[in-house]
N, C-alpha and C positions, 0 to 999 in steps of 0.2 A: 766466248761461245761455250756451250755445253758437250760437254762430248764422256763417253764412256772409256773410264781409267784402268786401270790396275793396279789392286792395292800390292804393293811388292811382298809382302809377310803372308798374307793370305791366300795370296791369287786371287780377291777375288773380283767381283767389276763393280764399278760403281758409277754412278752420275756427278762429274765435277766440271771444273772451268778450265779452258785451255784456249792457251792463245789463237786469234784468227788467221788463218792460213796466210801467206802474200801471194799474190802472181806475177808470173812476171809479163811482158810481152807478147809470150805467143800462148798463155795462160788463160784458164777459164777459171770464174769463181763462182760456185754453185751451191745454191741452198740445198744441201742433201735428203730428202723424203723420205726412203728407205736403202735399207742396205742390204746384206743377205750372210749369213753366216757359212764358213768354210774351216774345214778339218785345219787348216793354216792358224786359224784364228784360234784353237783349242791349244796349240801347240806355240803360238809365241805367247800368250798369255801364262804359261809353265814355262817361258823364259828358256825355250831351246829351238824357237824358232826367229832371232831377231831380225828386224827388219833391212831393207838393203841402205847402202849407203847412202845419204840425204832423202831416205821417204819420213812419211812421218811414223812416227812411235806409234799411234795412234792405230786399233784394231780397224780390222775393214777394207775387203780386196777389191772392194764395187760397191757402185752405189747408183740410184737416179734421183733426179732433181728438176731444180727449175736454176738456169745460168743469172745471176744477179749482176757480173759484172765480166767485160770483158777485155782482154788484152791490148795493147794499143798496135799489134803486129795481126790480130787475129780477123778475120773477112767472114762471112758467112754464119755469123750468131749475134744474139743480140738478146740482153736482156727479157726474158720473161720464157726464152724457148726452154721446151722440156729435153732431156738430156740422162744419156747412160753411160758409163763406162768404166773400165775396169782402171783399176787405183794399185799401187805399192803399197797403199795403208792411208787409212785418215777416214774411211767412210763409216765407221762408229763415230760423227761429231756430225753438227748442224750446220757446219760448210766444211768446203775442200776445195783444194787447189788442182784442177787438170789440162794436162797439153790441148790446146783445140783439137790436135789432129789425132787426139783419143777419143775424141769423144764423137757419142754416135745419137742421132735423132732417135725419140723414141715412137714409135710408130701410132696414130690416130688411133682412139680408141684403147690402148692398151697402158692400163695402171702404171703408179711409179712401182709398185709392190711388183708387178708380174717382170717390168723393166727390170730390177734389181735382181732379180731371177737369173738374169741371160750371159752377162760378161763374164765372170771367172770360168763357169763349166762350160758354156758354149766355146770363148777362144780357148778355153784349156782343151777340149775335145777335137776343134776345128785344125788347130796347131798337131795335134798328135795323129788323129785321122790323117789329113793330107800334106802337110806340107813336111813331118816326119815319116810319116807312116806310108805315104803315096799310093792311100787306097783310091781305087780305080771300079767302076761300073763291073758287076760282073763275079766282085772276088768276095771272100767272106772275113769279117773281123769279128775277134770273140773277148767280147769287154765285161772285164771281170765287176763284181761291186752295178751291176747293171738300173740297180733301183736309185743309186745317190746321183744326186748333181751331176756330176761329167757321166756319168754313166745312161740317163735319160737323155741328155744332150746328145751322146755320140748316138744312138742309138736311131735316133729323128735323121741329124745328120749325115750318117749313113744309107739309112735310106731314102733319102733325098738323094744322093749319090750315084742311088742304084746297086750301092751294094746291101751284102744279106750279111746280119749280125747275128751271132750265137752271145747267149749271156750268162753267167752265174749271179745266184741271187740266195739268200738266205733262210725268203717264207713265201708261203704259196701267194701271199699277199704281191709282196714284191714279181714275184714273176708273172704274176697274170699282170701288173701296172706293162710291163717289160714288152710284152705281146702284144699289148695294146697298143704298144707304141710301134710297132712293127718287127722287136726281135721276131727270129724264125725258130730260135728254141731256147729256152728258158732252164739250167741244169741246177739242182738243189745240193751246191757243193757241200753241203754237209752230211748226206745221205752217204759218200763214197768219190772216190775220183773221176773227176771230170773231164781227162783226156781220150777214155776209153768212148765216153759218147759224144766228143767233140771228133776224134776220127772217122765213128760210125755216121754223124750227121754231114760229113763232108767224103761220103765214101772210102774214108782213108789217107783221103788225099790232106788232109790237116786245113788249116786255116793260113790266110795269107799275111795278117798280122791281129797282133794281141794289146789290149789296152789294158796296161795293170796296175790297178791301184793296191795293191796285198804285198807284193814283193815276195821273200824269201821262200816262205812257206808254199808256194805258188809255181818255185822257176823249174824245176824238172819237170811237171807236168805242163808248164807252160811250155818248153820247149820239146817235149812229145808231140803237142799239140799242133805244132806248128810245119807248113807245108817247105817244100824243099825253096830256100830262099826266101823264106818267112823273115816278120820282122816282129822282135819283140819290143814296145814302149814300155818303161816303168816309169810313171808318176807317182808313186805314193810306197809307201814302206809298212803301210798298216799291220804287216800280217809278217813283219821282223826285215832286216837289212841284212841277215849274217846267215850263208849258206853253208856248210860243211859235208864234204866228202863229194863236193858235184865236179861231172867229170865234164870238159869241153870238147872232146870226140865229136859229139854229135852236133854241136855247135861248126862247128870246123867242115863236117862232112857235109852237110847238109848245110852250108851256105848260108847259115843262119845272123840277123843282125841284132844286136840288143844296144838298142837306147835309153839311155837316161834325160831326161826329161824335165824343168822347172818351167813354169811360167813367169813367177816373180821376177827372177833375177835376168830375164832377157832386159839387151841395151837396149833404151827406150827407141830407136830408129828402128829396131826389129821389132816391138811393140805396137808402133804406128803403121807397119806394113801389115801386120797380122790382122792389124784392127781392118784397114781399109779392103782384104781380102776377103775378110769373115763380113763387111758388110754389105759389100756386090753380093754376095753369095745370097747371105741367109736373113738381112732386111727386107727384100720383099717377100720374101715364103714367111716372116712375121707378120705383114702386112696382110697376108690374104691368108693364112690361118695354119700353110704348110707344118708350118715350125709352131710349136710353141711353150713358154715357159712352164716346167712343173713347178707346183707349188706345194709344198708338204704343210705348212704352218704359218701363222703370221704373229709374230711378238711385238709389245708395245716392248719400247726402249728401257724402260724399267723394270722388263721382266728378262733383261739380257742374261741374268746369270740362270736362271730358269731356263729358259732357250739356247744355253750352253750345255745345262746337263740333259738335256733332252738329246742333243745332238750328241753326246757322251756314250749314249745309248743303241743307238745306230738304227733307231727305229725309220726312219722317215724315208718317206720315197719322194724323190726333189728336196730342193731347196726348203731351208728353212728363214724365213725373211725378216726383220726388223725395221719397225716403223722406226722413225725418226724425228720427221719432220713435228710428229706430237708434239715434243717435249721443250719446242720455241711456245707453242701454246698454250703450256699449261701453266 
């Protein structure tokens, strides 16, 4: 099959052949359509983010498709049904191998492209929202990077919840996307510090948890920011990993909790619970229009390494997505 490499000297992608996935038993095989690009995939392609043990090498956190073939333990699919879900790696190739009980229906009407959208930053936001974070109707969560993937995700999610999101964001562009989606306030962290008006927007009283994709550069004012027995999430390290001179007083007084955070590396039985929670949840509000995927771009497969340095850029609000399924047709 065709799938998208990496040339080791160069870094950089190209279109080559690579063997066809197997399945096993409780396995799906699916013609992959689209896929969608993630900050992961910039970072194992420069060879310092490698894959977990037995996924495949192969770029790609999600994908949707059409199932071609299915497992001889597997009940409830069948050839030809349409299909999303989130992957360890493989969804840059024109099939892949996933657990049935990853995999999620894609809802009537809604693209494989817009599909490919939903699994990485949705259960990456869903995971850290509720089932880390144990936001609750009522409280406020202030998600940093609020234009990118998990950040347009949480942002829906939230409020569907009921709860109210404050957001950082980079250009006016970006935060008016942010409002639109139902943040309650939108802060132009470059302008000056962000905790002085994340207090004032919550009376003082701080926020009840924090979704951080920036890391270092971020954690004193992110934990200024934060109400008594707040909890802080970090997913992402974008903005450095190495803090100096911070003091943990206020972490300690104030009750504070700080999480670290992967999606990848959960054991797949915790994968299959998140999957089955996130789809009670937030499968019918795709369905009838509550939720739904943003879409920043759409790339033919052959403009992957284009579509990489785009995303390099950090222009884009939502997902950046990769056709696929093309490149069997051409």
């Amino acid at each position: 099959m065709k799938a998208v490499l990496v040339d080791q000297e160069s870094k950089r992608l190209y279109i080559g052949e690579w063997e066809e996935p197997a399945i096993s038993a409780d396995d799906l095989l699916v013609k992959v359509e689209a896929t969608a690009l993630n900050r992961a995939d910039l970072a194992q392609r420069r060879g310092s983010y490698p894959p977990p043990p037995g996924a495949s090498p192969i770029l790609g956190l999600e994908m949707a498709g059409v199932v071609e073939q299915v497992g001889a333990n597997v009940s409830g699919w069948q050839p030809g049904d349409r299909v999303f879900a989130l992957l360890p790696g493989g969804g840059y190739a024109e099939r892949v191998s996933v657990p049935a009980a990853m995999a999620m229906r894609i809802p009537e009407g809604m693209s494989f492209e817009q599909a490919a959208a939903i699994p990485e930053v949705f259960l990456t936001a869903y995971l850290n929202l509720f089932l880390l974070g144990g936001l609750k109707s009522g409280e406020t969560v202030l998600i940093h990077a609020g234009a990118s993937g998990v950040g347009t995700a949480a942002i829906q999610l939230a409020r569907e919840a009921g709860a109210t999101s404050i957001v950082t964001a980079g250009s006016e562009e970006k935060r008016a996307a942010c409002l639109q989606l139902g943040a309650s306030l939108a802060i132009d962290y470059k302008r000056g510090p962000f905790a002085p008006l994340v207090r004032e927007a919550t009376e003082g009283k701080g926020v009840n948890l924090i979704l951080d994709l920036v890391g270092a550069s971020h954690l004193e004012q992110n934990v200024e920011s934060l109400a008594l027995e707040g909890s802080l999430i970090l997913i992402g390290l974008v903005g450095g990993s190495k803090v100096e001179n911070f003091h943990l007083s206020t972490v300690l007084m104030r009750r504070l909790r700080i999480i670290g955070s992967t999606l990848r590396s959960l054991p797949l039985a915790r994968k299959i619970e998140l999957t089955e929670q996130f789809s009670a949840f937030a499968l019918p509000r795709f369905t009838d229009g509550r939720l739904k995927p943003i879409i920043d771009s759409v790339w033919e497969m052959a403009e992957v390494n284009e579509a990489h340095q785009y995303m390099e850029k950090n222009q884009n609000i939502g997902k950046i997505i990769l056709r696929v399924g093309a490149v069997s047709r051409s």
